[in-house]
C-alpha positions as CSV (number, residue, x, y, z in Angstrom):
1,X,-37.9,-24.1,44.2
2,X,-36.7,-20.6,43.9
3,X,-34.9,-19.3,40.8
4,X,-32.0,-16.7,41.2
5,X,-30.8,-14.3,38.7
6,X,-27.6,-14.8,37.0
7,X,-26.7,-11.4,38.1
8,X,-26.9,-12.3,41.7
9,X,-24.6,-15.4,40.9
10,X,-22.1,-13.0,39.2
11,X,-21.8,-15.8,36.2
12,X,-22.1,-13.9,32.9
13,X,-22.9,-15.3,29.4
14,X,-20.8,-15.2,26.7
15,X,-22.2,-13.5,23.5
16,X,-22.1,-17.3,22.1
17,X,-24.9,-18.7,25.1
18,X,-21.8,-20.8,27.0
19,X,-22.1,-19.6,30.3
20,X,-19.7,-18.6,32.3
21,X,-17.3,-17.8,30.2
22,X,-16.5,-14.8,29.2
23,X,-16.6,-12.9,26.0
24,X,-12.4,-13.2,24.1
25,X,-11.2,-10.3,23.8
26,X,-10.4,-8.2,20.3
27,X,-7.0,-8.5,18.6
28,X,-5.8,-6.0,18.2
29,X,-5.0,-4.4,14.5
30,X,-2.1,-5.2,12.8
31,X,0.3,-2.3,12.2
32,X,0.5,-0.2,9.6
33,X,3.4,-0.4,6.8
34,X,5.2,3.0,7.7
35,X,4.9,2.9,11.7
36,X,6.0,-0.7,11.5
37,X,8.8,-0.3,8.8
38,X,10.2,2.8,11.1
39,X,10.2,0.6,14.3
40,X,12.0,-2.1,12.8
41,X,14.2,-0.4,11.0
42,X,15.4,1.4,14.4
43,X,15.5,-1.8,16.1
44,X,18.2,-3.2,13.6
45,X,20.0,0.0,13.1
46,X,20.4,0.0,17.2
47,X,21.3,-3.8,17.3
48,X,23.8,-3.8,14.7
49,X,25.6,-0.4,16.0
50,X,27.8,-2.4,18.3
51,X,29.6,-4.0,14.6
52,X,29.4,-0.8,12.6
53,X,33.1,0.5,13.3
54,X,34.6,-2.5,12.2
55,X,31.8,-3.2,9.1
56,X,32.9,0.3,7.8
57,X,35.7,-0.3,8.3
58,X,36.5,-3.6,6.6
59,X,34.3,-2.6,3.5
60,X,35.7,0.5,2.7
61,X,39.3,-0.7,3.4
62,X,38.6,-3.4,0.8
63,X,37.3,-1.1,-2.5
64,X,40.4,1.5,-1.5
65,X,42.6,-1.3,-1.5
66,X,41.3,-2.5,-4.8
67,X,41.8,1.0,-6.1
68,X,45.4,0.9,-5.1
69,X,45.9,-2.2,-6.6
70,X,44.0,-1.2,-10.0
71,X,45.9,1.9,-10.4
72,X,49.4,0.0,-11.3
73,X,47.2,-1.3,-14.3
74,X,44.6,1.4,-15.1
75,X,46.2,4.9,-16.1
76,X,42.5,6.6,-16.4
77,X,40.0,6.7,-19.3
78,X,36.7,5.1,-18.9
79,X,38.1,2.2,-17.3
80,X,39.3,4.1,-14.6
81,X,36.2,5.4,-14.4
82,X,34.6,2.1,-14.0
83,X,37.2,1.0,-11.2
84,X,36.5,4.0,-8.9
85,X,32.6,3.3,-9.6
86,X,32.6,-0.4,-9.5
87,X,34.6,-0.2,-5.8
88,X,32.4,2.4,-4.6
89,X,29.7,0.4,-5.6
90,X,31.3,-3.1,-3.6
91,X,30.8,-1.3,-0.6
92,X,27.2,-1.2,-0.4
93,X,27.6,-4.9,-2.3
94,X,29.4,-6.1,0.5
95,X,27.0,-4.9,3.4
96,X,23.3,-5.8,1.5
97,X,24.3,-8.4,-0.3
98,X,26.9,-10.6,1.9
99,X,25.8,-9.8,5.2
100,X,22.5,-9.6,4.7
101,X,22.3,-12.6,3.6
102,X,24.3,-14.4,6.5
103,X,22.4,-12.2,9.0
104,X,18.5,-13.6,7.4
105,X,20.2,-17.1,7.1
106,X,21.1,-17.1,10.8
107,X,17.7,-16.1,11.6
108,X,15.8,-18.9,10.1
109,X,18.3,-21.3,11.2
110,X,18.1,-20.1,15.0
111,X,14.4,-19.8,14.9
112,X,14.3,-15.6,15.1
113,X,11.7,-16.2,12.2
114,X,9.3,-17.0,15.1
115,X,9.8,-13.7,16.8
116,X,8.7,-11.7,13.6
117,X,6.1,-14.1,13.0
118,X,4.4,-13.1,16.5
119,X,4.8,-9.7,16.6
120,X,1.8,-7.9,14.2
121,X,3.8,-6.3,11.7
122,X,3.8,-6.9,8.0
123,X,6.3,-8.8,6.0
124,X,7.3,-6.0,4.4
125,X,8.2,-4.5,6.7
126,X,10.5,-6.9,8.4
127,X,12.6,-6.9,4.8
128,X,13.0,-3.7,4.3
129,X,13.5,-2.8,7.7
130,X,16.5,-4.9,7.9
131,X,17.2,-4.2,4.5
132,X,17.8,-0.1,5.1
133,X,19.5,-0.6,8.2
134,X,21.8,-2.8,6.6
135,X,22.1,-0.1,3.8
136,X,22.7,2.7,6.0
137,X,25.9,1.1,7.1
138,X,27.4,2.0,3.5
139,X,27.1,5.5,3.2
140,X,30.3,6.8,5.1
141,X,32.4,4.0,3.4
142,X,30.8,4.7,-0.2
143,X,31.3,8.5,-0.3
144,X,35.0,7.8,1.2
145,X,36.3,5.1,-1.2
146,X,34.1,8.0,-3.8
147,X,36.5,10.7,-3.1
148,X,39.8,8.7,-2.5
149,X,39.0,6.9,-6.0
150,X,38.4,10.2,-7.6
151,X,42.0,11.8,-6.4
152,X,43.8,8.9,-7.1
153,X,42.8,8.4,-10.6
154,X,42.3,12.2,-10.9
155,X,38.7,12.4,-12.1
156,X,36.6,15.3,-10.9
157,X,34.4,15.3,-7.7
158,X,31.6,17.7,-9.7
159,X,28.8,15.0,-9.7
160,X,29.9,12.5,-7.2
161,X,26.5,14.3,-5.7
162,X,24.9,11.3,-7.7
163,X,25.8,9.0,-5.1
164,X,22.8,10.3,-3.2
165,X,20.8,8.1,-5.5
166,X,23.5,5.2,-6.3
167,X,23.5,4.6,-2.8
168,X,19.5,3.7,-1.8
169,X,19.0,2.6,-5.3
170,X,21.9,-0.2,-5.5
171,X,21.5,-0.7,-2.0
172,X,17.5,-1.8,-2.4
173,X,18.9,-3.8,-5.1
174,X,21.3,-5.6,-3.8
175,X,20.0,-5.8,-0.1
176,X,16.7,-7.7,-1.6
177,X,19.0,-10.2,-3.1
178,X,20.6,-10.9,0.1
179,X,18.1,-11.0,2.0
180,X,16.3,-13.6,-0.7
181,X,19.1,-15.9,-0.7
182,X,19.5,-15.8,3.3
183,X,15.6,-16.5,3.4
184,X,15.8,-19.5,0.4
185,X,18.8,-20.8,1.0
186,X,18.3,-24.6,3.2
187,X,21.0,-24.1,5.4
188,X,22.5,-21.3,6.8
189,X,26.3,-22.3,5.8
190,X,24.7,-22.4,2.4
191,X,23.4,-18.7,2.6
192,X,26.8,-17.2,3.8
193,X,28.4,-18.9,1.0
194,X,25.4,-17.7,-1.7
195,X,26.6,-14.1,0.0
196,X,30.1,-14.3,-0.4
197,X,30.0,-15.4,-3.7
198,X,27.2,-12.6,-4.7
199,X,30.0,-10.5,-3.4
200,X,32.9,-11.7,-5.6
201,X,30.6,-11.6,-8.7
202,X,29.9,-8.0,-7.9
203,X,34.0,-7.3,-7.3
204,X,34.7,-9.1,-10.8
205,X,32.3,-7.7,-12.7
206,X,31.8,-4.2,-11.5
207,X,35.4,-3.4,-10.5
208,X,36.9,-4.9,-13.9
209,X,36.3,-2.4,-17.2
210,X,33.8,-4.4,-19.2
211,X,35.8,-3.9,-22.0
212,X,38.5,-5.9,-21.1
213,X,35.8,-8.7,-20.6
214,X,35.2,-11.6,-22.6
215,X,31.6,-11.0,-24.2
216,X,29.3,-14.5,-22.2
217,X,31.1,-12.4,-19.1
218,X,29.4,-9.1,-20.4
219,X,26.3,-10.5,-20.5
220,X,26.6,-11.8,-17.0
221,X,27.6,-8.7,-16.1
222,X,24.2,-7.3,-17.0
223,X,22.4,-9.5,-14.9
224,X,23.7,-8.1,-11.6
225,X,21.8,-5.2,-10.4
226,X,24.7,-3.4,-9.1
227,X,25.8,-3.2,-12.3
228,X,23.0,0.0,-13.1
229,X,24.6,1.8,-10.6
230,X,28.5,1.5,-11.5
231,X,27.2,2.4,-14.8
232,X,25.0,5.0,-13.8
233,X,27.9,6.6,-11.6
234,X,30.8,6.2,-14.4
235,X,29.0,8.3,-16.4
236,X,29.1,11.1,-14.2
237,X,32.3,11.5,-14.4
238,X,32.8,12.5,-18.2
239,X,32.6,16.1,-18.7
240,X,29.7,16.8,-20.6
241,X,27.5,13.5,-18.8
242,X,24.8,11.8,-20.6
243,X,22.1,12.5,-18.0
244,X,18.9,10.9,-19.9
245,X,21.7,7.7,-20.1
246,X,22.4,7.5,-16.2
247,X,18.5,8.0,-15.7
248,X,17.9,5.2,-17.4
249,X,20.3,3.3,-15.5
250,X,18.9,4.6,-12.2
251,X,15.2,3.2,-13.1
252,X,16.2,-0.2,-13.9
253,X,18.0,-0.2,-10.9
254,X,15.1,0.9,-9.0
255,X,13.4,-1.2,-11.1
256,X,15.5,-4.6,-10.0
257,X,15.2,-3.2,-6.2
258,X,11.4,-3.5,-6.3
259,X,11.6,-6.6,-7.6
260,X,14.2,-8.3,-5.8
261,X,13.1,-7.1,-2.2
262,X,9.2,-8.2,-3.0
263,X,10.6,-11.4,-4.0
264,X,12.6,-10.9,-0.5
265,X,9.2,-10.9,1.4
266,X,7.6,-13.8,-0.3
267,X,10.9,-15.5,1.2
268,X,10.2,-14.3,4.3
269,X,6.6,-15.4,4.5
270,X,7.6,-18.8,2.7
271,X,9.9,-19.2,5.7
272,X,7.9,-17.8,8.5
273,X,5.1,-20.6,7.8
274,X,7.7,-23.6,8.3
């Protein structure tokens, strides 16, 4: 009986001894945070520029119209201040925070959690991809419904430069939030109900002077992280403003942001694994 190579066969051996089959090939490494955060966050932006004329539109129409509306009760003083702030600040409320929240609710509830979950990207970066391109939306409609506020109540446009920290700031804030309701919520009617009503708490409390609030509403008032920037961005407008003040307003809102978008991603990987 003769005996023939395996290499004249052509079989090969697997590393493990099962012959022929061969070796699996490597995964390949999961991408980095940046790389994966940009790509995502360009794939959103591009998918969602379709709706961004009307989105603008919509949100800043709203805060101007509230301004219109607020100015046949508010003469000026800090609680005009607080108006032109607080509907500067709905804007970016309404974009991360309502729609955001629909937008992650109808992805678990159509099953786009499963794309994500296949592609090798981090959590992270999936949130706060979505998160920024959501948030990018805001910034024509904040700095418009800024300066019309500012004219119509006649308050100066000095330092309306701090919006260039308001705006990421409240908007990592507020777009976690969404995003952690639309990832928690059971349902997704549920999340765009959790959304719109995030929404109206952010047009009560940050529109309306706090002074003219009832003081359990106060404390709720506190509790929303937008509420860091409208307080952060009425101070601007005295004349001489209290800068150490609106820093510390700015951290804890940065401070609630990093919070609210890590508790985002646990969401995210809580409802990838179902």
């Amino acid at each position: 009986m003769s005996t023939v190579s395996a290499e004249s066969t052509g079989t090969t051996t697997a590393p493990t001894g099962t012959p022929g089959r061969a070796a699996p090939a490597p995964l390949a490494p999961a991408a980095r945070l940046l790389p994966a955060l940009g790509a995502v966050y360009r794939a959103q932006l591009s998918r969602a520029r379709v709706a961004r004329i009307p989105l603008l539109f919509v949100a800043t129409f709203q805060s101007v119209g509230i301004m219109v509306l607020m100015r046949g009760v508010v003469d000026g003083g800090t609680e005009a201040r607080a108006v032109v702030a607080g509907a500067s600040v709905l804007v970016v409320a309404f974009v991360a925070l309502n729609l955001l929240a629909q937008y992650f609710g109808q992805l678990r509830a159509q099953g786009g959690l499963d794309h994500y979950a296949t592609l090798p990207v981090p959590p992270a970066a999936v949130v706060l991809g979505a998160a920024g391109a959501y948030a990018s939306f805001t910034v024509p409609g904040t700095i418009v419904t800024a300066v019309i506020g500012s004219v119509l109540f006649g308050l100066p446009l000095t330092h309306l430069w701090i919006l260039v920290a308001v705006i990421p700031l409240a908007g990592a804030a507020l777009a976690g939030l969404g995003a952690a309701l639309g990832l928690l919520a059971p349902r997704q009617e549920l999340a765009t109900l959790l959304g719109q009503l995030g929404m109206s708490a952010a047009l009560l409390l940050g529109v309306l002077p706090a002074e003219r609030m009832p003081e359990p509403i106060v404390w709720a008032r506190d509790l929303l992280p937008s509420t860091y920037g409208v307080e952060a961005m009425a101070r601007t407008f005295d004349a001489h403003p209290d800068w150490p003040a609106v820093a510390l307003d700015l951290a804890v809102c940065a401070g609630v942001g990093v919070v609210s978008l890590a508790v985002a991603t646990w969401a995210y990987r809580r409802a990838a694994v179902r």
